[in-house]
CHARMM internal coordinates of N, CA and C (Angstrom, degrees):
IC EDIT
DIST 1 N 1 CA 1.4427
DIST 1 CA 1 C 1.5181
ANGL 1 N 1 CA 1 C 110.29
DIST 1 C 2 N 1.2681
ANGL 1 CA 1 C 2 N 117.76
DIHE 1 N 1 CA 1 C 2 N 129.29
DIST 2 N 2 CA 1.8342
ANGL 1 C 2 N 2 CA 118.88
DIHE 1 CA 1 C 2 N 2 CA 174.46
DIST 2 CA 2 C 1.5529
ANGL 2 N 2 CA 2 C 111.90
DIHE 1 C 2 N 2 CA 2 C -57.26
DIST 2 C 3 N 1.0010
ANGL 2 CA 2 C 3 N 115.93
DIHE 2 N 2 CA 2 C 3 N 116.63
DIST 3 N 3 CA 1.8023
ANGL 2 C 3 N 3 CA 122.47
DIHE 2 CA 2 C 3 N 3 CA 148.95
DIST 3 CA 3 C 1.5660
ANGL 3 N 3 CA 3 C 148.70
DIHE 2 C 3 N 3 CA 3 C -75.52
DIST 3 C 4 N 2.0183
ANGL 3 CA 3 C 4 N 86.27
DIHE 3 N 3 CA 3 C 4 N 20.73
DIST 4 N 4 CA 1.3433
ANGL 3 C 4 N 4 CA 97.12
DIHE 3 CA 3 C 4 N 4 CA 167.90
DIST 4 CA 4 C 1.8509
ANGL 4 N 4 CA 4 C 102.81
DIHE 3 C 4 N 4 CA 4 C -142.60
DIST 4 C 5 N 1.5441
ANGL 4 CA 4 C 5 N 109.32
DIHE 4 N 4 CA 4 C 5 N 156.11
DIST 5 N 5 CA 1.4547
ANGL 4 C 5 N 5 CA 92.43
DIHE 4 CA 4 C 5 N 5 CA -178.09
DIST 5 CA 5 C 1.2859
ANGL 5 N 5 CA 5 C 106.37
DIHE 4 C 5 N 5 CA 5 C -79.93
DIST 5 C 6 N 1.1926
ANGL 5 CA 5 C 6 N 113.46
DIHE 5 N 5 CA 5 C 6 N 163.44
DIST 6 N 6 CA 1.3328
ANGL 5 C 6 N 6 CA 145.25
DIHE 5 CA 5 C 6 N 6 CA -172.35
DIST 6 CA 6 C 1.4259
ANGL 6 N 6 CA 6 C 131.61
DIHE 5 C 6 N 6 CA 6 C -58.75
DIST 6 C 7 N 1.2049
ANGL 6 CA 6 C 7 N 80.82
DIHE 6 N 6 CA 6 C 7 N -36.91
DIST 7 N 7 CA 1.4602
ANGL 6 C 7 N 7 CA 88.08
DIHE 6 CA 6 C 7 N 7 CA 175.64
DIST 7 CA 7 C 1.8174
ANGL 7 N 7 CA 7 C 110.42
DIHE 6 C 7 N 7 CA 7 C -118.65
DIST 7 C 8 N 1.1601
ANGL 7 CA 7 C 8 N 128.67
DIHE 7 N 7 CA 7 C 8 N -10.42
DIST 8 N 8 CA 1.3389
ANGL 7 C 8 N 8 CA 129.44
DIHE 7 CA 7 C 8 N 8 CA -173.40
DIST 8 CA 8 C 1.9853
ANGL 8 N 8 CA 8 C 107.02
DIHE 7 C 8 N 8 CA 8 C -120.28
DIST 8 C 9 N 0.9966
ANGL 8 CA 8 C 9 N 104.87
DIHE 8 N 8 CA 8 C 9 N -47.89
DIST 9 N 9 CA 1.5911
ANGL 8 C 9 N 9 CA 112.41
DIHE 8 CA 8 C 9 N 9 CA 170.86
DIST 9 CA 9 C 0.7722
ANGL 9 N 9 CA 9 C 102.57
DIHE 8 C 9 N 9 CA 9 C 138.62
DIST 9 C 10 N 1.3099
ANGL 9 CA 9 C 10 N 119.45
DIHE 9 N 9 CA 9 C 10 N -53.08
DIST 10 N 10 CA 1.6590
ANGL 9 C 10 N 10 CA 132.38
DIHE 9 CA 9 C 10 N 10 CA -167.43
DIST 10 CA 10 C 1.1804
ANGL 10 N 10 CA 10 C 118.72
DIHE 9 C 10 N 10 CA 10 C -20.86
DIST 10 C 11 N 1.4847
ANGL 10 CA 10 C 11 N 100.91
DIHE 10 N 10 CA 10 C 11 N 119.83
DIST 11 N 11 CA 1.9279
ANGL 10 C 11 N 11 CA 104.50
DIHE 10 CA 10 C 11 N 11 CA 172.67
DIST 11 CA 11 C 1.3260
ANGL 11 N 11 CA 11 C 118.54
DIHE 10 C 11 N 11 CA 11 C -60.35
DIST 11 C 12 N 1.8741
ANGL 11 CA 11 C 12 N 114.31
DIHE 11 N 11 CA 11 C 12 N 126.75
DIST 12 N 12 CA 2.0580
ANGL 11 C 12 N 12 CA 101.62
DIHE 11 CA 11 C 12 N 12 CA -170.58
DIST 12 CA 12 C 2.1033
ANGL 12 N 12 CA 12 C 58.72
DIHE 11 C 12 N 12 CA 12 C -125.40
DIST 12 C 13 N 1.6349
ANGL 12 CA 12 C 13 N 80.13
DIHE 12 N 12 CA 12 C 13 N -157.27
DIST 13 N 13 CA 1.6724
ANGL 12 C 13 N 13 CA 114.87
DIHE 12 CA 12 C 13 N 13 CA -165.72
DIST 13 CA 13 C 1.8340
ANGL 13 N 13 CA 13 C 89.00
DIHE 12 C 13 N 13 CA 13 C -134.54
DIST 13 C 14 N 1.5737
ANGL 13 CA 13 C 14 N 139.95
DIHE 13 N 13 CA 13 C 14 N 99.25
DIST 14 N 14 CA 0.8173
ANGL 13 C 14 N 14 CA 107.49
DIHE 13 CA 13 C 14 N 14 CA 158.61
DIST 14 CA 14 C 1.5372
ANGL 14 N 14 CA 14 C 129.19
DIHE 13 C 14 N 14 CA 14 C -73.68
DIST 14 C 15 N 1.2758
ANGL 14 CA 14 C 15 N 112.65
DIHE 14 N 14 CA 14 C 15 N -5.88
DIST 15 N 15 CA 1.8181
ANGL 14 C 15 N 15 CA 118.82
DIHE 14 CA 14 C 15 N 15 CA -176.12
DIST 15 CA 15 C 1.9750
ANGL 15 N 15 CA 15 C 84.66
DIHE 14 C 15 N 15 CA 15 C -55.79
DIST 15 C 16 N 1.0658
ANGL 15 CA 15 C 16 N 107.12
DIHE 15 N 15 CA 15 C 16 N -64.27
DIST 16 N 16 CA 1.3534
ANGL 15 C 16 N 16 CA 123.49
DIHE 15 CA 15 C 16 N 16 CA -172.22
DIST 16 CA 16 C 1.9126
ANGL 16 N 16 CA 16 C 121.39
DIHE 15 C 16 N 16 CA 16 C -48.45
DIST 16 C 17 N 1.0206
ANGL 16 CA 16 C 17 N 104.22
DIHE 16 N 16 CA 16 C 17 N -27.32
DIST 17 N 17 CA 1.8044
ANGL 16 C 17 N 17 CA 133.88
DIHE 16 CA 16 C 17 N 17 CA 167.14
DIST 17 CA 17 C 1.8190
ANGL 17 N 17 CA 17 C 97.45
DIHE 16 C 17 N 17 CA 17 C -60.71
DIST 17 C 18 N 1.5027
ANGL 17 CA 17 C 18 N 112.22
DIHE 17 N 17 CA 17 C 18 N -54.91
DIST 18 N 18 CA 1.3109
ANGL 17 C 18 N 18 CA 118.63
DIHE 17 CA 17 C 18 N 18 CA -141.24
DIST 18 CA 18 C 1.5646
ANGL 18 N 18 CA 18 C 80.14
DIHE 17 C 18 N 18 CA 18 C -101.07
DIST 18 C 19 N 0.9760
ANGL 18 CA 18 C 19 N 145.93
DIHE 18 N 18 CA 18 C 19 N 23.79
DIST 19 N 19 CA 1.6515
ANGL 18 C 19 N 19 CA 139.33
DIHE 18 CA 18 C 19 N 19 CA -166.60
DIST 19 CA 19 C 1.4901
ANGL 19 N 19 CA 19 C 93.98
DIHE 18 C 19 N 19 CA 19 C -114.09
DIST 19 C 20 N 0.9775
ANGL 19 CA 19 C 20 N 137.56
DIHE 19 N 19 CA 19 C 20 N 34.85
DIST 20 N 20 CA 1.8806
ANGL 19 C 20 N 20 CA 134.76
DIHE 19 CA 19 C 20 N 20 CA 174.80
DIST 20 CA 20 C 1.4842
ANGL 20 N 20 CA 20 C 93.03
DIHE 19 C 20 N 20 CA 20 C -71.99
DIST 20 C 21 N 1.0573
ANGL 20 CA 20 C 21 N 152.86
DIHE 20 N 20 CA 20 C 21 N -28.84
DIST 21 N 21 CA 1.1907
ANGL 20 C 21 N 21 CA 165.67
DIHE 20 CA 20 C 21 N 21 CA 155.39
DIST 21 CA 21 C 2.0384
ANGL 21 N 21 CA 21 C 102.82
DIHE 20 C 21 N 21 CA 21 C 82.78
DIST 21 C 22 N 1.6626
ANGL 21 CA 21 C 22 N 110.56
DIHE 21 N 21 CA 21 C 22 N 42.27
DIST 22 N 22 CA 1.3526
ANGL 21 C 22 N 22 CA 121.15
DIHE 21 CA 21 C 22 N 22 CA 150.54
DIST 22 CA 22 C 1.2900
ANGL 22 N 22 CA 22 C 112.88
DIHE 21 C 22 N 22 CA 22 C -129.45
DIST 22 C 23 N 1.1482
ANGL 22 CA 22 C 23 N 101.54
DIHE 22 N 22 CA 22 C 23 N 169.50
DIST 23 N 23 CA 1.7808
ANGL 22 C 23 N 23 CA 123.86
DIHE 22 CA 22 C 23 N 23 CA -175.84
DIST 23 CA 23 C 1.7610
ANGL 23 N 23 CA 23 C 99.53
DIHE 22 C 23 N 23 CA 23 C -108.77
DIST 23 C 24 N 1.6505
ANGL 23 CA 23 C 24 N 120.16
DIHE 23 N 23 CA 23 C 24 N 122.59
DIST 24 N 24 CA 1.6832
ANGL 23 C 24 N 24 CA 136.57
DIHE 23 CA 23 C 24 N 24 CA 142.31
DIST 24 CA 24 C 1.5322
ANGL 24 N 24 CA 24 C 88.13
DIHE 23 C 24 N 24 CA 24 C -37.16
DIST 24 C 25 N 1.3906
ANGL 24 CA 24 C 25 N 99.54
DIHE 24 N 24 CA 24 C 25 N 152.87
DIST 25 N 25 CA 1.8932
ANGL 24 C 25 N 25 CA 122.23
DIHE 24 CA 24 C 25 N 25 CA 140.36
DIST 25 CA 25 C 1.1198
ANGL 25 N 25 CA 25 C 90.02
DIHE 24 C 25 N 25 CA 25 C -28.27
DIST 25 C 26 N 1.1611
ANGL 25 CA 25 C 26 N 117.45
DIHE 25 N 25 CA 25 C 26 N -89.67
DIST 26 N 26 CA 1.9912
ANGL 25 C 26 N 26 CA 130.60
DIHE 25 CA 25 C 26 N 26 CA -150.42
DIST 26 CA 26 C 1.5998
ANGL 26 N 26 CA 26 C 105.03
DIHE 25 C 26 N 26 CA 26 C -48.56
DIST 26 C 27 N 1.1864
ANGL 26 CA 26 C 27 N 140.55
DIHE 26 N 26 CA 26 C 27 N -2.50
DIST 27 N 27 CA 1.8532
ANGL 26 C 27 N 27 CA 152.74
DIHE 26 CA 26 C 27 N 27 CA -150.82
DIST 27 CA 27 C 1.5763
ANGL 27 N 27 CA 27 C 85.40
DIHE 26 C 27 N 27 CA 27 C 43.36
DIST 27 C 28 N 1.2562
ANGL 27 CA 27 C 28 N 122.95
DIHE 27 N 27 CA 27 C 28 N 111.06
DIST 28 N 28 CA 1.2361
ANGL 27 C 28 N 28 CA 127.27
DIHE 27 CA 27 C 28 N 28 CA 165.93
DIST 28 CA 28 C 1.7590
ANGL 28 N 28 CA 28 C 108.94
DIHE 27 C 28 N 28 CA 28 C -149.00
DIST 28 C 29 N 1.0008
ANGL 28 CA 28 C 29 N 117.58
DIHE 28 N 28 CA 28 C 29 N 90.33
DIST 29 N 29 CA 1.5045
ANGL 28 C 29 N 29 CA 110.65
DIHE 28 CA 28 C 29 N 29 CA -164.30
DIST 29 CA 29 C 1.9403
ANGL 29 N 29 CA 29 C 115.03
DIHE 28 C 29 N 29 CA 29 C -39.61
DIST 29 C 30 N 1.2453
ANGL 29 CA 29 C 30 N 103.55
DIHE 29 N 29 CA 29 C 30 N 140.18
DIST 30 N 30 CA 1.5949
ANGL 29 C 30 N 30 CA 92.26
DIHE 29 CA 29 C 30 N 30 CA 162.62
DIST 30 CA 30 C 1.2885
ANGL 30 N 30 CA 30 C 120.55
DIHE 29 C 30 N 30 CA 30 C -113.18
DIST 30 C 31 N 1.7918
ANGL 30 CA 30 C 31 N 96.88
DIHE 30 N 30 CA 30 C 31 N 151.94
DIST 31 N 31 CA 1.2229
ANGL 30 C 31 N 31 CA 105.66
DIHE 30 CA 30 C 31 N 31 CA -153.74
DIST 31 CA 31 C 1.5332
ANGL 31 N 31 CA 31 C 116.88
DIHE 30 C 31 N 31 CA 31 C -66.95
DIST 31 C 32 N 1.2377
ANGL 31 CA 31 C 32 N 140.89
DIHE 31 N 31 CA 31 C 32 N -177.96
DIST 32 N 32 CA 1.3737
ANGL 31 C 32 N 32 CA 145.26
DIHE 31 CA 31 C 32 N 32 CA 151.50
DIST 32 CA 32 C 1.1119
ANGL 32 N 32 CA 32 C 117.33
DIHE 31 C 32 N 32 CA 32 C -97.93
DIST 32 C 33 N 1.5577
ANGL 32 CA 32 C 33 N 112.57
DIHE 32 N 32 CA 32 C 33 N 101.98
DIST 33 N 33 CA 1.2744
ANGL 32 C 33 N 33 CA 100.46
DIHE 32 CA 32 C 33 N 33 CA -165.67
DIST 33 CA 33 C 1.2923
ANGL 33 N 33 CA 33 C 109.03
DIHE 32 C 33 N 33 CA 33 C -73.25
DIST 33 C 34 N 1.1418
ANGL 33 CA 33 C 34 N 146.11
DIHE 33 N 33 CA 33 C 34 N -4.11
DIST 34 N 34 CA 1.6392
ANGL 33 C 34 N 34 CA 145.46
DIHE 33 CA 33 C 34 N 34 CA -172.36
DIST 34 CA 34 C 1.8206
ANGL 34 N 34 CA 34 C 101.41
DIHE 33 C 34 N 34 CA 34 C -56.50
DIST 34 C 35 N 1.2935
ANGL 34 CA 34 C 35 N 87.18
DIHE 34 N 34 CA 34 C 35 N -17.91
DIST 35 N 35 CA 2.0438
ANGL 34 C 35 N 35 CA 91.20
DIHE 34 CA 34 C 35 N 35 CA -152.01
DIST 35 CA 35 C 1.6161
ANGL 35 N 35 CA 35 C 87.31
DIHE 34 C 35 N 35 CA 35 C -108.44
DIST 35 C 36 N 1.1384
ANGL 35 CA 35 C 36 N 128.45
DIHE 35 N 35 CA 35 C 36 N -7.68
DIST 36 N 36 CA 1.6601
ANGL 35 C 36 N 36 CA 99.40
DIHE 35 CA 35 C 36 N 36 CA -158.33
DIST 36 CA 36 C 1.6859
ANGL 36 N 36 CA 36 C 99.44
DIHE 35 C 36 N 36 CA 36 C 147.43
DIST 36 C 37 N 2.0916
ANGL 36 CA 36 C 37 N 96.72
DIHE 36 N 36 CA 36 C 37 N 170.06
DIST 37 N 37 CA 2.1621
ANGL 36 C 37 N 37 CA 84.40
DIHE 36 CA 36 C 37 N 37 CA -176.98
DIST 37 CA 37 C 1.9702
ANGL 37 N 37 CA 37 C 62.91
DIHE 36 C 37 N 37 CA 37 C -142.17
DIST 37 C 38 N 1.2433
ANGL 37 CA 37 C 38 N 110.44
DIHE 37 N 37 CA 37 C 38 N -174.52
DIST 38 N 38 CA 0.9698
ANGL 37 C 38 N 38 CA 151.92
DIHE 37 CA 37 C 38 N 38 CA -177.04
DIST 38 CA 38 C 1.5049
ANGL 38 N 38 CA 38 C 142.89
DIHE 37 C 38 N 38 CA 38 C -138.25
DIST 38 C 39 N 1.0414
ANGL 38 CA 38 C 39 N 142.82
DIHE 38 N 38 CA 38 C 39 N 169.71
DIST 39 N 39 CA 1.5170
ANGL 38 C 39 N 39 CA 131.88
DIHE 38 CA 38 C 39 N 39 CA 175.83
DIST 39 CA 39 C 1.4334
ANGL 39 N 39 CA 39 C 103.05
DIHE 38 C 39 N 39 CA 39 C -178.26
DIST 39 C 40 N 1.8525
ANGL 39 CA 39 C 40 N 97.59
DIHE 39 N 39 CA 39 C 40 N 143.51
DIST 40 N 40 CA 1.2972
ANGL 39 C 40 N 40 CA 94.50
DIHE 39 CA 39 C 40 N 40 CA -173.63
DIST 40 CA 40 C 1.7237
ANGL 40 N 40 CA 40 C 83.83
DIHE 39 C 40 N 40 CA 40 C -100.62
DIST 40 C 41 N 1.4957
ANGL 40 CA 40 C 41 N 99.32
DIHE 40 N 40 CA 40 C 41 N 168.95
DIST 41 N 41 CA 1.6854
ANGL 40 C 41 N 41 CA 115.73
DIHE 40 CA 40 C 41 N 41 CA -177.42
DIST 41 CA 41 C 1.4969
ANGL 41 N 41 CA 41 C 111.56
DIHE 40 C 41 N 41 CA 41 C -124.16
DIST 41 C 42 N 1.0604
ANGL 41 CA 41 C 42 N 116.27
DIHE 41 N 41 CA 41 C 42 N 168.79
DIST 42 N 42 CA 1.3994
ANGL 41 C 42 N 42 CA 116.75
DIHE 41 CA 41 C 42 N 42 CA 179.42
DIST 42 CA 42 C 1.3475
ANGL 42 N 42 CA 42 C 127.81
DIHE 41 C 42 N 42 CA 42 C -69.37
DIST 42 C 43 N 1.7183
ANGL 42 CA 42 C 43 N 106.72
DIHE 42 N 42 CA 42 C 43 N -8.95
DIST 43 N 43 CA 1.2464
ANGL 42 C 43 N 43 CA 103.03
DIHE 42 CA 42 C 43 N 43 CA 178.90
DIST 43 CA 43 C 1.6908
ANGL 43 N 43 CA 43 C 113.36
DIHE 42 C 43 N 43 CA 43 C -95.42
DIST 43 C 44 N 1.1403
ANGL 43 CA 43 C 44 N 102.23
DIHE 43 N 43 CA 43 C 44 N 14.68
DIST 44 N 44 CA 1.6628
ANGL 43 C 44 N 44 CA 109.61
DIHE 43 CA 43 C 44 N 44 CA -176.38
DIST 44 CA 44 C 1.7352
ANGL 44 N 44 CA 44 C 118.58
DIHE 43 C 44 N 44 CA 44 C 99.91
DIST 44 C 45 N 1.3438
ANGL 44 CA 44 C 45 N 92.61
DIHE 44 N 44 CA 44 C 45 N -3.19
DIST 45 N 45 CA 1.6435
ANGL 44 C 45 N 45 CA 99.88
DIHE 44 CA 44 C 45 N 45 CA -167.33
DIST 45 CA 45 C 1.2831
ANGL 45 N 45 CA 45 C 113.06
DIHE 44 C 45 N 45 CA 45 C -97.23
DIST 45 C 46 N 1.3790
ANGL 45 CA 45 C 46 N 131.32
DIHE 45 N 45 CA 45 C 46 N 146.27
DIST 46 N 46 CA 1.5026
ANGL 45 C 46 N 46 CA 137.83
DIHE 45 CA 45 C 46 N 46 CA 174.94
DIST 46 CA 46 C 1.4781
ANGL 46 N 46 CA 46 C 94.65
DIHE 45 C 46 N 46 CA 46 C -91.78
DIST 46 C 47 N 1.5809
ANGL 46 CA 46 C 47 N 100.58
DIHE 46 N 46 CA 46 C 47 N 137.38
DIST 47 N 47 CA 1.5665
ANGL 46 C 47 N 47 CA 113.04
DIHE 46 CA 46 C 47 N 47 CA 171.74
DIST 47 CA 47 C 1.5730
ANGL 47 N 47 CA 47 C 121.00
DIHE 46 C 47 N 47 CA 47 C -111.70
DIST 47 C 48 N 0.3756
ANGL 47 CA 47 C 48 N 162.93
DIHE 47 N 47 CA 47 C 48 N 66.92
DIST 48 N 48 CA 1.8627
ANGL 47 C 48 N 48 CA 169.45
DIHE 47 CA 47 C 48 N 48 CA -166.51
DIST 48 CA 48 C 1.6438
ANGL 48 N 48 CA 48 C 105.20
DIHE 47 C 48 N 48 CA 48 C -51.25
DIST 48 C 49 N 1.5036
ANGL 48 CA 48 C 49 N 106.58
DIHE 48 N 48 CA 48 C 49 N 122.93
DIST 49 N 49 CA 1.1797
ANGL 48 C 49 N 49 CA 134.26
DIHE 48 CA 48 C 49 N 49 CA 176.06
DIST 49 CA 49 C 1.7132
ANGL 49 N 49 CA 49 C 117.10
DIHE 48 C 49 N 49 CA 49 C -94.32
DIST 49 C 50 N 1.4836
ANGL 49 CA 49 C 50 N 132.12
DIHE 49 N 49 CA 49 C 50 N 164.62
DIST 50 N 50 CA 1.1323
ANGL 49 C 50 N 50 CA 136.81
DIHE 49 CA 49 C 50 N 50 CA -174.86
DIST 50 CA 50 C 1.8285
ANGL 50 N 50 CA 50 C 79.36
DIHE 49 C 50 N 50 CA 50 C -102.32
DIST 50 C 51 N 0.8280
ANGL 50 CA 50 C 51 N 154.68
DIHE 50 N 50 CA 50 C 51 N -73.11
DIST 51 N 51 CA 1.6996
ANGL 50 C 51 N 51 CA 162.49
DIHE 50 CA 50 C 51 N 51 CA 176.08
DIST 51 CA 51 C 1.6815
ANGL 51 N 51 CA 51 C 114.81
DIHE 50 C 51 N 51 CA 51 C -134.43
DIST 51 C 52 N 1.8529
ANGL 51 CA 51 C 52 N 88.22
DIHE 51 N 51 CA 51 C 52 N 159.48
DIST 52 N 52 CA 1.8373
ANGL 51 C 52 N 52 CA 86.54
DIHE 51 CA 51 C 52 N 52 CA -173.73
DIST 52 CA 52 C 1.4602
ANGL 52 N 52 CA 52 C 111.25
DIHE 51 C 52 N 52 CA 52 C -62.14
DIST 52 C 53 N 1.2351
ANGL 52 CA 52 C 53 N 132.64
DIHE 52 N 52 CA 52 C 53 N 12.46
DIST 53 N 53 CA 1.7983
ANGL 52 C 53 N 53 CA 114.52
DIHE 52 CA 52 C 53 N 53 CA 170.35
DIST 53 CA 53 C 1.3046
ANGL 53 N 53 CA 53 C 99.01
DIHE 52 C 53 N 53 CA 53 C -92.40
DIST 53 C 54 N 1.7947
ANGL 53 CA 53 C 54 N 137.64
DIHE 53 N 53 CA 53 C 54 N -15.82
DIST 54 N 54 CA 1.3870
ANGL 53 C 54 N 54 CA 118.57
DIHE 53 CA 53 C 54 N 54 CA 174.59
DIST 54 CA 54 C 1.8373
ANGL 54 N 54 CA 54 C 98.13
DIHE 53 C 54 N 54 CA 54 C -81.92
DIST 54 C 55 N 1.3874
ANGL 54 CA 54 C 55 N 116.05
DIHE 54 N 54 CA 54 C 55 N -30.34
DIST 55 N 55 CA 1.5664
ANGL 54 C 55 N 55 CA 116.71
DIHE 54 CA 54 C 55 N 55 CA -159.20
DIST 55 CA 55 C 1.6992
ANGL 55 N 55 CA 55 C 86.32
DIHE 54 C 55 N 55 CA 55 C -73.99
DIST 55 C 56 N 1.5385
ANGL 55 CA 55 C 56 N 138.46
DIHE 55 N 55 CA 55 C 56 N -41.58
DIST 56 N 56 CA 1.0006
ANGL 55 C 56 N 56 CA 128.73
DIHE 55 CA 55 C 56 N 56 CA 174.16
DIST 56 CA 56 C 1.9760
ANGL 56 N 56 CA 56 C 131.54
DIHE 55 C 56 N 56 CA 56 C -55.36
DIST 56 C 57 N 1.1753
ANGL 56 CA 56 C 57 N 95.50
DIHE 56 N 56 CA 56 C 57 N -31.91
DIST 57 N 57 CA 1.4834
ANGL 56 C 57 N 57 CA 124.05
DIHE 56 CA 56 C 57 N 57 CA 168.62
DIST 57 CA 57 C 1.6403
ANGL 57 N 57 CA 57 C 104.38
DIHE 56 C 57 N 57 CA 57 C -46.57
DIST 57 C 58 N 1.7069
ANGL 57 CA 57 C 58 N 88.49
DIHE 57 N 57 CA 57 C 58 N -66.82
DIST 58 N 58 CA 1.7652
ANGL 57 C 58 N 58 CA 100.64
DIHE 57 CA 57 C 58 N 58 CA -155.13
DIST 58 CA 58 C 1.7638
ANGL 58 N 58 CA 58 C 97.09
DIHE 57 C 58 N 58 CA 58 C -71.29
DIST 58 C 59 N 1.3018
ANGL 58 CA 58 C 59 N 122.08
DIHE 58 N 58 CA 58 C 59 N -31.50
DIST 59 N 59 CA 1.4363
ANGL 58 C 59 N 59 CA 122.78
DIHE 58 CA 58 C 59 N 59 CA 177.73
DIST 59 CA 59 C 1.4187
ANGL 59 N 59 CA 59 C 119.95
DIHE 58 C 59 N 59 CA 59 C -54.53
DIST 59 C 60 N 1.0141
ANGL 59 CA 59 C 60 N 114.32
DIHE 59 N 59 CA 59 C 60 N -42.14
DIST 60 N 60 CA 1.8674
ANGL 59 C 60 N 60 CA 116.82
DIHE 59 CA 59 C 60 N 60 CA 157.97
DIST 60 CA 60 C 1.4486
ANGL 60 N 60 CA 60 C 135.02
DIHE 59 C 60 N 60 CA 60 C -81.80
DIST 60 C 61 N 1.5754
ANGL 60 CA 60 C 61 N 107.76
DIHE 60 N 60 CA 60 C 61 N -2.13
DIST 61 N 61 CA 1.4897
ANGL 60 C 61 N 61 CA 99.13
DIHE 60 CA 60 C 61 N 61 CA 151.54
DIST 61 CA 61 C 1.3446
ANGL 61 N 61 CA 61 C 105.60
DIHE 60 C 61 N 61 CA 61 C -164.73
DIST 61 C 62 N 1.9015
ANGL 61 CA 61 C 62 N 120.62
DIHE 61 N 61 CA 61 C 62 N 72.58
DIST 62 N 62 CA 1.0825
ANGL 61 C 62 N 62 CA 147.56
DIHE 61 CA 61 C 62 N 62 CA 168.78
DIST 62 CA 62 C 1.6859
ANGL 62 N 62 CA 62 C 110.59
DIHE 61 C 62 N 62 CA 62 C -6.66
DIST 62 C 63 N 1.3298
ANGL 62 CA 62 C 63 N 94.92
DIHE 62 N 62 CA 62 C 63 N -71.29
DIST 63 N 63 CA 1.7904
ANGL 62 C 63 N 63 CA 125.15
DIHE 62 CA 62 C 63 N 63 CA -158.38
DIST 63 CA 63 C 2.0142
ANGL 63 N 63 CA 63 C 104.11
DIHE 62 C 63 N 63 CA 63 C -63.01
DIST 63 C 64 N 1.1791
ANGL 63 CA 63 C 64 N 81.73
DIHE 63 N 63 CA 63 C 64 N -50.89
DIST 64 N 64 CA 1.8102
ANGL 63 C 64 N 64 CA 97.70
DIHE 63 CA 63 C 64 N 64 CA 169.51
DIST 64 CA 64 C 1.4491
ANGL 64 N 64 CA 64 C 108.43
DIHE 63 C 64 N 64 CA 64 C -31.61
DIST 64 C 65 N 1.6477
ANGL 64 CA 64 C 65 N 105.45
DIHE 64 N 64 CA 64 C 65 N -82.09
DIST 65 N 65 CA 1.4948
ANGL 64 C 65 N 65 CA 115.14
DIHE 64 CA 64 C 65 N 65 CA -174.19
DIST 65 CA 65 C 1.7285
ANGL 65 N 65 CA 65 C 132.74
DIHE 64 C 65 N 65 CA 65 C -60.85
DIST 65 C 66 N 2.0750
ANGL 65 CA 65 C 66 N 92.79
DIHE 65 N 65 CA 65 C 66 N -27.20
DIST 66 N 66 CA 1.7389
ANGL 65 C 66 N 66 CA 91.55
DIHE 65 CA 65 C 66 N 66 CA 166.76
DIST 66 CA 66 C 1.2279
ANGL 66 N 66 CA 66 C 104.55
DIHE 65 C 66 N 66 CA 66 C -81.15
DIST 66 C 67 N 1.3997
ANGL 66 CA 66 C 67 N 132.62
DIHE 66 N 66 CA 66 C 67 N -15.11
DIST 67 N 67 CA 1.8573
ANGL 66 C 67 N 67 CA 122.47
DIHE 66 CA 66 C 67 N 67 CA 165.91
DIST 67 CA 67 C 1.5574
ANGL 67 N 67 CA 67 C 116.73
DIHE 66 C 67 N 67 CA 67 C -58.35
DIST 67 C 68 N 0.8793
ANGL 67 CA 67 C 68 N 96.22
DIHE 67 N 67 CA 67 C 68 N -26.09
DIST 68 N 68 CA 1.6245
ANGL 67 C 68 N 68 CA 114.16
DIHE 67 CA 67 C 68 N 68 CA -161.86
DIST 68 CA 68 C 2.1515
ANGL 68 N 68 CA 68 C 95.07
DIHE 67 C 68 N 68 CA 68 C -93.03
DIST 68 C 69 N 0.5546
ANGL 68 CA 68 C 69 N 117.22
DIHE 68 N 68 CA 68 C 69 N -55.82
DIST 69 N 69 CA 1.7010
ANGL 68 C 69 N 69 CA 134.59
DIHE 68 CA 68 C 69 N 69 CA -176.06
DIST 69 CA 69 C 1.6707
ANGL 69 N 69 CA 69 C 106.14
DIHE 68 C 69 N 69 CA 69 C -66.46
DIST 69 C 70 N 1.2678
ANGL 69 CA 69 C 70 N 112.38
DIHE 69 N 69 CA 69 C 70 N -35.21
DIST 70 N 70 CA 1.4512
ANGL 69 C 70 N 70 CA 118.25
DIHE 69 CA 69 C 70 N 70 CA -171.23
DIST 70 CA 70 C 1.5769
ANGL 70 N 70 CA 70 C 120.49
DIHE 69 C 70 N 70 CA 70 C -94.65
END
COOR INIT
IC SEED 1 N 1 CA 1 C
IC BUILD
């Protein structure tokens, strides 16, 4: 899992993202947002954000930032 967001660099914790400590319908932990947001992508993968203005960023041009990250 990456330990920086995705789109900004910034060092988050996703263990720490995924610590909302409830379960979605689907068992999908929710996040905390204090720590971080997340997003799932089309390729099946969870991406971890520093906050929703980087998770908003990476949502309008996905492909950009995993070029950039990879």
């Amino acid at each position: 899992m990456n330990s920086t967001c995705m789109v900004c660099g910034q060092a988050i914790d996703p263990e720490g993202i995924k610590a909302g400590g409830s379960k979605t319908r689907a068992n999908v932990a929710v996040v905390n947002p204090s720590q971080g947001s997340r997003q799932l992508h089309d390729d099946g993968k969870w991406y971890y954000f520093c906050g929703n203005n980087c998770r908003a960023q990476f949502i309008n041009t996905p492909e950009h930032f995993i070029q950039l990250r990879t």
